[in-house]
C-alpha positions in Angstrom: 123.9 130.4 85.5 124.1 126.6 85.5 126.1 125.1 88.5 127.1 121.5 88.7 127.8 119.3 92.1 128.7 115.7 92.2 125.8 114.4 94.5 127.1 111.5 97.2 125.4 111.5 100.2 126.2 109.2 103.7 124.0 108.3 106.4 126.1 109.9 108.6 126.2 107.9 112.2 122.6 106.7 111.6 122.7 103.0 112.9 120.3 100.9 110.2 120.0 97.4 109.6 121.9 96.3 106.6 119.0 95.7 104.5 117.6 99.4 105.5 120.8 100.9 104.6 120.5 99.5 101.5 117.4 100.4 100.9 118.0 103.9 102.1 120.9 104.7 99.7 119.5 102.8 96.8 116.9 105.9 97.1 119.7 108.4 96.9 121.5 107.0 94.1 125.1 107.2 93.7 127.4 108.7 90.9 125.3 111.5 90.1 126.4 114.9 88.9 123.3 117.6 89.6 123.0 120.9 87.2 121.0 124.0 88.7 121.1 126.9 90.2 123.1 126.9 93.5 120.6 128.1 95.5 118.1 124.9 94.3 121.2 122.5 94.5 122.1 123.5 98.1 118.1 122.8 99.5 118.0 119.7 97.5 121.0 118.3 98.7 119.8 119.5 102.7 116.5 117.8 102.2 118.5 114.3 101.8 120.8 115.5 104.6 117.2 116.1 107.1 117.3 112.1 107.1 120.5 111.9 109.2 120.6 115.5 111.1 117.4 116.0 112.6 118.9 119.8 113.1 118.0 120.8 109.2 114.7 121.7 108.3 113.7 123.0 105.1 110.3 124.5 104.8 107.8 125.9 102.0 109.0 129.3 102.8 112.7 128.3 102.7 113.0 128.5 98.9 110.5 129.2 96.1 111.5 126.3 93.3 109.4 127.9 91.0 111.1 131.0 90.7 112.2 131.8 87.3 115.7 132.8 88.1 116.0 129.0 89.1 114.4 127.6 85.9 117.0 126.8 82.8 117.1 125.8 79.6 117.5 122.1 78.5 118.6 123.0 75.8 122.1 124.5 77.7 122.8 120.7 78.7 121.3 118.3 75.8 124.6 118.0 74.3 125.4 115.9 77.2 122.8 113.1 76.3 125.0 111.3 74.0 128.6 112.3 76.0 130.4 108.8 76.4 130.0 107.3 80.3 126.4 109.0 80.9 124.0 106.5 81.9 120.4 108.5 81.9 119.4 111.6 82.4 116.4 112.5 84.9 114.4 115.8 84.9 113.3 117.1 88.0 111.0 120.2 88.9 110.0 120.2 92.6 107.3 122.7 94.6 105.9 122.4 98.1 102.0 121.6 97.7 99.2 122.2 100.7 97.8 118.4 100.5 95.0 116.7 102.0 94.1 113.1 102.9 91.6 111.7 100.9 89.4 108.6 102.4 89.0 105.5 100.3 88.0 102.3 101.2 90.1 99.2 102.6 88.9 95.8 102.8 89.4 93.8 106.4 88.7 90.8 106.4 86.2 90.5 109.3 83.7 92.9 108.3 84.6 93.9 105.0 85.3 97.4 102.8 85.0 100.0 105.8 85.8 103.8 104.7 89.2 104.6 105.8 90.9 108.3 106.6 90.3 111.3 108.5 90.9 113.9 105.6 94.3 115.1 107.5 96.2 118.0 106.0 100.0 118.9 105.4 102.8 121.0 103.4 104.8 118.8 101.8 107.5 119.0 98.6 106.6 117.1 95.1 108.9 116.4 92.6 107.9 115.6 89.0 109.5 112.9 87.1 109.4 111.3 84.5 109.0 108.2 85.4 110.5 105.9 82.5 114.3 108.0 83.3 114.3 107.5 87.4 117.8 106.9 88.1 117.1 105.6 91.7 116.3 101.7 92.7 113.4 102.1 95.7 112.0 99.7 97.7 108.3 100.1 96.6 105.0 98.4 97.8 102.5 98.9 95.5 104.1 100.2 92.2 105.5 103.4 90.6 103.1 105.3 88.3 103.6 105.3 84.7 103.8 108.1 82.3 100.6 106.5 81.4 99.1 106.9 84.6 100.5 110.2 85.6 97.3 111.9 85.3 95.4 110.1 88.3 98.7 108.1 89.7 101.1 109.1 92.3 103.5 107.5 94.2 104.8 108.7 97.8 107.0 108.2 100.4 106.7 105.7 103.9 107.0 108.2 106.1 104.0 110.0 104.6 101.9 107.6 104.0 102.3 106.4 107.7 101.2 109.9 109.1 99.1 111.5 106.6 97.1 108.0 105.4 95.2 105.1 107.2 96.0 102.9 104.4 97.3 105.0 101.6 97.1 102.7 98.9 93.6 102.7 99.0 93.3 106.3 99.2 94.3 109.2 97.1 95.7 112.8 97.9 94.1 116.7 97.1 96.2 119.4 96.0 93.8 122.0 98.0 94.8 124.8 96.0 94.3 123.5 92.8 91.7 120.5 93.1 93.9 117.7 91.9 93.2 114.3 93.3 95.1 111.7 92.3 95.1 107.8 93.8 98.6 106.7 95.3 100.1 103.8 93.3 102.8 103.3 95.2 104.4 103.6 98.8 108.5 103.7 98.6 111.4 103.9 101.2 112.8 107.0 100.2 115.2 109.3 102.4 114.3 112.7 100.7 112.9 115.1 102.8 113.0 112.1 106.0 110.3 109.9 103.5 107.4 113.0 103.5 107.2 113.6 100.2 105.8 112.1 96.7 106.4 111.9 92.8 104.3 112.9 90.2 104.1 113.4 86.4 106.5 116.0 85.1 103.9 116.9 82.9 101.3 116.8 85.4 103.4 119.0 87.7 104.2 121.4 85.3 100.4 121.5 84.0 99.4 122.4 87.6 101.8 125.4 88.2 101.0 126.6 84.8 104.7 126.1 83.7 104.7 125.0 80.0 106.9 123.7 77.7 108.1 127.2 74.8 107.7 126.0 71.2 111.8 126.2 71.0 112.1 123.1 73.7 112.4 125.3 76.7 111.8 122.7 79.5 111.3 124.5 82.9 113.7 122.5 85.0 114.9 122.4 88.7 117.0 119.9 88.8 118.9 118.0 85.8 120.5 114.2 87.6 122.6 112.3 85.5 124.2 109.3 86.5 128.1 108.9 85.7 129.0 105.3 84.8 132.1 103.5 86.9 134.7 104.8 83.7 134.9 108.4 85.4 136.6 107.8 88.7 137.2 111.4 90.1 135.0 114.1 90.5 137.3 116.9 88.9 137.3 114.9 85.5 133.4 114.9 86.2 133.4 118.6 86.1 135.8 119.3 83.4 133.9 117.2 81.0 130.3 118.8 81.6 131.8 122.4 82.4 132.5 121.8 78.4 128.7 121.9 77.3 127.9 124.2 79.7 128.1 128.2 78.8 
Protein backbone atom coordinates (compact mmCIF):
# COMPACT_ATOMS: atom_id res chain seq x y z
CA UNK A 1 0.00 0.00 0.00
CA UNK A 2 1.04 3.35 -1.27
CA UNK A 3 0.98 6.26 1.46
CA UNK A 4 1.42 9.83 0.55
CA UNK A 5 2.76 12.81 3.08
CA UNK A 6 3.28 16.35 2.13
CA UNK A 7 7.04 16.76 3.06
CA UNK A 8 7.87 20.42 4.80
CA UNK A 9 10.49 20.35 7.15
CA UNK A 10 11.89 23.48 9.67
CA UNK A 11 15.07 23.90 11.25
CA UNK A 12 13.53 23.92 14.33
CA UNK A 13 15.42 26.50 16.92
CA UNK A 14 18.73 25.75 15.06
CA UNK A 15 20.31 29.36 14.97
CA UNK A 16 22.20 29.56 11.25
CA UNK A 17 23.43 32.40 9.38
CA UNK A 18 21.02 33.51 6.77
CA UNK A 19 23.07 32.30 3.95
CA UNK A 20 23.30 28.68 5.79
CA UNK A 21 19.68 28.54 6.30
CA UNK A 22 19.33 28.97 2.88
CA UNK A 23 21.43 26.70 1.89
CA UNK A 24 20.15 24.15 4.37
CA UNK A 25 16.53 24.15 3.17
CA UNK A 26 17.34 24.64 -0.42
CA UNK A 27 18.69 20.88 0.30
CA UNK A 28 15.33 19.82 1.65
CA UNK A 29 13.19 21.28 -0.93
CA UNK A 30 9.82 22.56 -0.34
CA UNK A 31 6.36 21.63 -1.84
CA UNK A 32 6.88 18.08 -2.04
CA UNK A 33 4.38 15.31 -1.65
CA UNK A 34 6.37 11.78 -0.83
CA UNK A 35 4.59 8.20 -1.98
CA UNK A 36 5.87 5.00 -0.05
CA UNK A 37 5.34 2.82 2.32
CA UNK A 38 4.80 4.44 5.87
CA UNK A 39 7.31 2.75 7.49
CA UNK A 40 10.09 4.21 4.70
CA UNK A 41 8.31 7.65 4.78
CA UNK A 42 8.54 8.01 8.61
CA UNK A 43 12.75 7.19 8.66
CA UNK A 44 13.17 9.39 5.71
CA UNK A 45 11.42 12.18 7.09
CA UNK A 46 13.56 11.48 10.73
CA UNK A 47 16.78 11.35 8.95
CA UNK A 48 16.11 15.20 7.90
CA UNK A 49 14.72 15.76 11.34
CA UNK A 50 18.53 14.30 12.95
CA UNK A 51 19.83 17.74 11.55
CA UNK A 52 17.92 19.81 14.21
CA UNK A 53 17.31 17.17 17.18
CA UNK A 54 20.36 15.61 17.96
CA UNK A 55 18.05 13.07 20.08
CA UNK A 56 17.05 10.98 16.64
CA UNK A 57 19.22 8.54 15.42
CA UNK A 58 18.50 6.31 12.69
CA UNK A 59 20.78 3.39 12.14
CA UNK A 60 21.48 0.52 9.46
CA UNK A 61 19.53 -1.81 11.67
CA UNK A 62 16.65 0.66 12.09
CA UNK A 63 14.96 -0.16 8.80
CA UNK A 64 15.84 -2.48 5.92
CA UNK A 65 14.96 -0.11 2.67
CA UNK A 66 15.43 -2.97 0.58
CA UNK A 67 12.75 -4.95 1.84
CA UNK A 68 10.31 -6.01 -0.68
CA UNK A 69 7.27 -5.15 1.24
CA UNK A 70 8.67 -1.46 0.89
CA UNK A 71 9.32 -1.60 -2.91
CA UNK A 72 6.16 -0.49 -5.31
CA UNK A 73 5.29 -0.23 -8.58
CA UNK A 74 5.85 2.91 -10.73
CA UNK A 75 3.60 2.02 -12.64
CA UNK A 76 0.68 2.68 -9.54
CA UNK A 77 1.72 6.50 -9.81
CA UNK A 78 2.87 7.26 -13.58
CA UNK A 79 -0.44 8.65 -14.26
CA UNK A 80 0.64 11.49 -12.18
CA UNK A 81 3.51 12.61 -14.58
CA UNK A 82 1.33 14.58 -16.77
CA UNK A 83 -1.33 15.71 -13.74
CA UNK A 84 -1.62 19.67 -14.19
CA UNK A 85 0.65 21.65 -11.28
CA UNK A 86 3.46 18.76 -10.97
CA UNK A 87 6.76 20.12 -11.57
CA UNK A 88 9.20 16.77 -11.76
CA UNK A 89 9.18 13.73 -10.44
CA UNK A 90 12.39 12.24 -8.55
CA UNK A 91 12.95 8.46 -7.86
CA UNK A 92 14.57 7.51 -4.96
CA UNK A 93 15.93 3.98 -3.58
CA UNK A 94 18.13 4.38 -0.46
CA UNK A 95 20.32 1.48 1.48
CA UNK A 96 22.89 1.87 4.25
CA UNK A 97 26.40 0.77 2.67
CA UNK A 98 29.75 -0.32 4.90
CA UNK A 99 32.17 2.38 3.09
CA UNK A 100 35.77 2.97 3.15
CA UNK A 101 38.04 5.89 2.49
CA UNK A 102 40.01 5.59 -0.41
CA UNK A 103 43.47 7.66 -0.66
CA UNK A 104 44.08 9.73 -3.77
CA UNK A 105 46.38 12.34 -4.34
CA UNK A 106 46.18 16.26 -3.61
CA UNK A 107 48.42 18.71 -4.87
CA UNK A 108 49.98 21.51 -2.23
CA UNK A 109 51.60 23.78 -3.47
CA UNK A 110 54.90 23.57 -1.53
CA UNK A 111 55.93 20.23 -2.21
CA UNK A 112 53.59 18.93 -4.62
CA UNK A 113 51.01 15.76 -5.20
CA UNK A 114 51.47 13.94 -1.68
CA UNK A 115 49.07 10.83 -1.14
CA UNK A 116 46.24 11.88 0.98
CA UNK A 117 43.78 9.48 3.36
CA UNK A 118 43.99 6.98 5.98
CA UNK A 119 41.52 4.34 4.41
CA UNK A 120 38.85 5.23 7.45
CA UNK A 121 35.67 3.24 7.55
CA UNK A 122 31.87 3.99 8.18
CA UNK A 123 28.04 2.87 7.83
CA UNK A 124 26.46 5.35 6.07
CA UNK A 125 22.90 5.63 3.87
CA UNK A 126 23.01 6.14 -0.17
CA UNK A 127 20.38 7.17 -2.05
CA UNK A 128 20.18 6.74 -5.85
CA UNK A 129 19.00 9.35 -8.08
CA UNK A 130 18.71 10.15 -11.09
CA UNK A 131 20.44 12.77 -11.47
CA UNK A 132 18.90 14.85 -14.50
CA UNK A 133 15.13 14.89 -12.11
CA UNK A 134 16.85 16.22 -8.61
CA UNK A 135 14.23 18.41 -7.33
CA UNK A 136 16.56 20.01 -4.67
CA UNK A 137 18.99 23.27 -5.30
CA UNK A 138 22.48 22.35 -3.15
CA UNK A 139 25.26 24.24 -2.50
CA UNK A 140 27.93 22.08 -4.31
CA UNK A 141 31.74 22.39 -4.56
CA UNK A 142 32.91 20.29 -7.13
CA UNK A 143 29.88 19.16 -9.27
CA UNK A 144 26.94 16.64 -9.25
CA UNK A 145 27.60 13.44 -11.22
CA UNK A 146 25.84 12.90 -14.37
CA UNK A 147 23.83 9.95 -15.55
CA UNK A 148 26.81 9.83 -17.68
CA UNK A 149 29.15 9.49 -14.98
CA UNK A 150 27.18 7.49 -12.60
CA UNK A 151 29.29 4.50 -13.13
CA UNK A 152 32.66 5.89 -11.47
CA UNK A 153 30.98 9.33 -10.06
CA UNK A 154 29.46 10.11 -6.84
CA UNK A 155 28.70 13.00 -5.05
CA UNK A 156 28.43 13.34 -1.05
CA UNK A 157 27.64 15.29 1.69
CA UNK A 158 30.04 18.07 3.84
CA UNK A 159 29.66 16.48 6.78
CA UNK A 160 31.13 13.24 5.35
CA UNK A 161 33.63 14.32 3.47
CA UNK A 162 35.03 16.38 6.50
CA UNK A 163 35.18 13.11 8.70
CA UNK A 164 35.60 10.29 6.48
CA UNK A 165 38.09 12.16 3.71
CA UNK A 166 41.40 14.32 3.90
CA UNK A 167 40.47 15.92 0.75
CA UNK A 168 37.56 14.02 -0.77
CA UNK A 169 37.57 15.40 -4.03
CA UNK A 170 40.58 13.93 -4.78
CA UNK A 171 39.69 10.69 -3.39
CA UNK A 172 37.07 8.14 -4.04
CA UNK A 173 34.96 5.81 -1.73
CA UNK A 174 34.67 1.51 -1.56
CA UNK A 175 31.55 -0.18 -1.01
CA UNK A 176 33.47 -3.04 1.06
CA UNK A 177 30.90 -5.52 0.49
CA UNK A 178 30.60 -5.30 -3.01
CA UNK A 179 34.03 -3.79 -4.36
CA UNK A 180 32.60 -0.63 -5.94
CA UNK A 181 34.91 2.31 -6.01
CA UNK A 182 33.85 5.26 -7.33
CA UNK A 183 35.62 8.96 -7.37
CA UNK A 184 33.60 11.82 -5.51
CA UNK A 185 32.52 14.49 -8.01
CA UNK A 186 31.03 16.59 -5.80
CA UNK A 187 30.86 17.74 -2.02
CA UNK A 188 27.16 19.41 -1.19
CA UNK A 189 25.55 21.10 2.02
CA UNK A 190 22.92 18.81 2.46
CA UNK A 191 20.89 18.24 5.83
CA UNK A 192 19.86 14.54 5.26
CA UNK A 193 21.08 12.35 7.66
CA UNK A 194 23.16 15.63 9.55
CA UNK A 195 25.31 15.90 5.87
CA UNK A 196 26.78 11.95 6.25
CA UNK A 197 25.50 10.56 3.40
CA UNK A 198 26.01 10.50 -0.63
CA UNK A 199 24.13 10.12 -4.12
CA UNK A 200 24.60 7.72 -6.57
CA UNK A 201 23.25 6.34 -9.95
CA UNK A 202 19.80 4.89 -9.63
CA UNK A 203 20.99 2.45 -11.89
CA UNK A 204 24.14 1.98 -10.34
CA UNK A 205 22.48 1.43 -6.94
CA UNK A 206 20.07 -0.83 -8.12
CA UNK A 207 22.85 -2.77 -10.13
CA UNK A 208 24.74 -3.24 -6.88
CA UNK A 209 21.85 -4.72 -4.68
CA UNK A 210 20.90 -6.81 -7.55
CA UNK A 211 17.44 -5.05 -7.73
CA UNK A 212 16.40 -4.90 -11.54
CA UNK A 213 14.13 -3.29 -13.45
CA UNK A 214 10.90 -6.49 -14.61
CA UNK A 215 10.33 -6.34 -18.40
CA UNK A 216 6.62 -4.86 -17.52
CA UNK A 217 8.39 -1.43 -16.07
CA UNK A 218 8.50 -2.55 -12.53
CA UNK A 219 10.88 0.12 -11.06
CA UNK A 220 11.93 -0.94 -7.43
CA UNK A 221 11.36 2.26 -5.67
CA UNK A 222 11.65 3.76 -2.04
CA UNK A 223 10.79 6.86 -2.38
CA UNK A 224 8.68 8.71 -5.22
CA UNK A 225 9.21 13.12 -4.52
CA UNK A 226 7.29 15.24 -6.56
CA UNK A 227 7.31 18.72 -6.30
CA UNK A 228 3.77 20.61 -6.30
CA UNK A 229 3.90 23.93 -8.10
CA UNK A 230 2.57 27.31 -6.12
CA UNK A 231 -1.30 26.62 -7.91
CA UNK A 232 -2.08 23.94 -5.05
CA UNK A 233 -2.15 25.91 -1.90
CA UNK A 234 -3.37 23.34 0.84
CA UNK A 235 -2.26 20.12 1.61
CA UNK A 236 -5.80 18.38 1.68
CA UNK A 237 -6.31 19.38 -2.12
CA UNK A 238 -2.74 17.78 -2.42
CA UNK A 239 -4.01 14.58 -1.18
CA UNK A 240 -7.30 14.35 -2.80
CA UNK A 241 -5.84 14.86 -6.23
CA UNK A 242 -3.00 12.02 -5.99
CA UNK A 243 -5.24 9.74 -3.61
CA UNK A 244 -7.16 9.64 -7.32
CA UNK A 245 -4.21 7.71 -9.19
CA UNK A 246 -3.46 5.87 -6.42
CA UNK A 247 -5.35 2.27 -5.76
Amino acid sequence: MLFVIFFTLGLGTLVLKTSSRKWILNSQGDNIIILGHQDVIDNYSSMYKMFSSPNIMIYYETINFTDPKYMFNLSDVDNLKNFDGIDGFDERLINFFDVKEIPGYHYFEDIGYQLVGKNRQANIPLIGVNSENIIQTFEIEGKFFTNEEAYYNITIAEGLAYDLFDYALDQSLKLTAYGDTFHISGVLIDSFYCGHAGYMGLTEIRTILNLLISFNSLHLIHIWSIRISSTFTSFSSIRSLLLLFIP
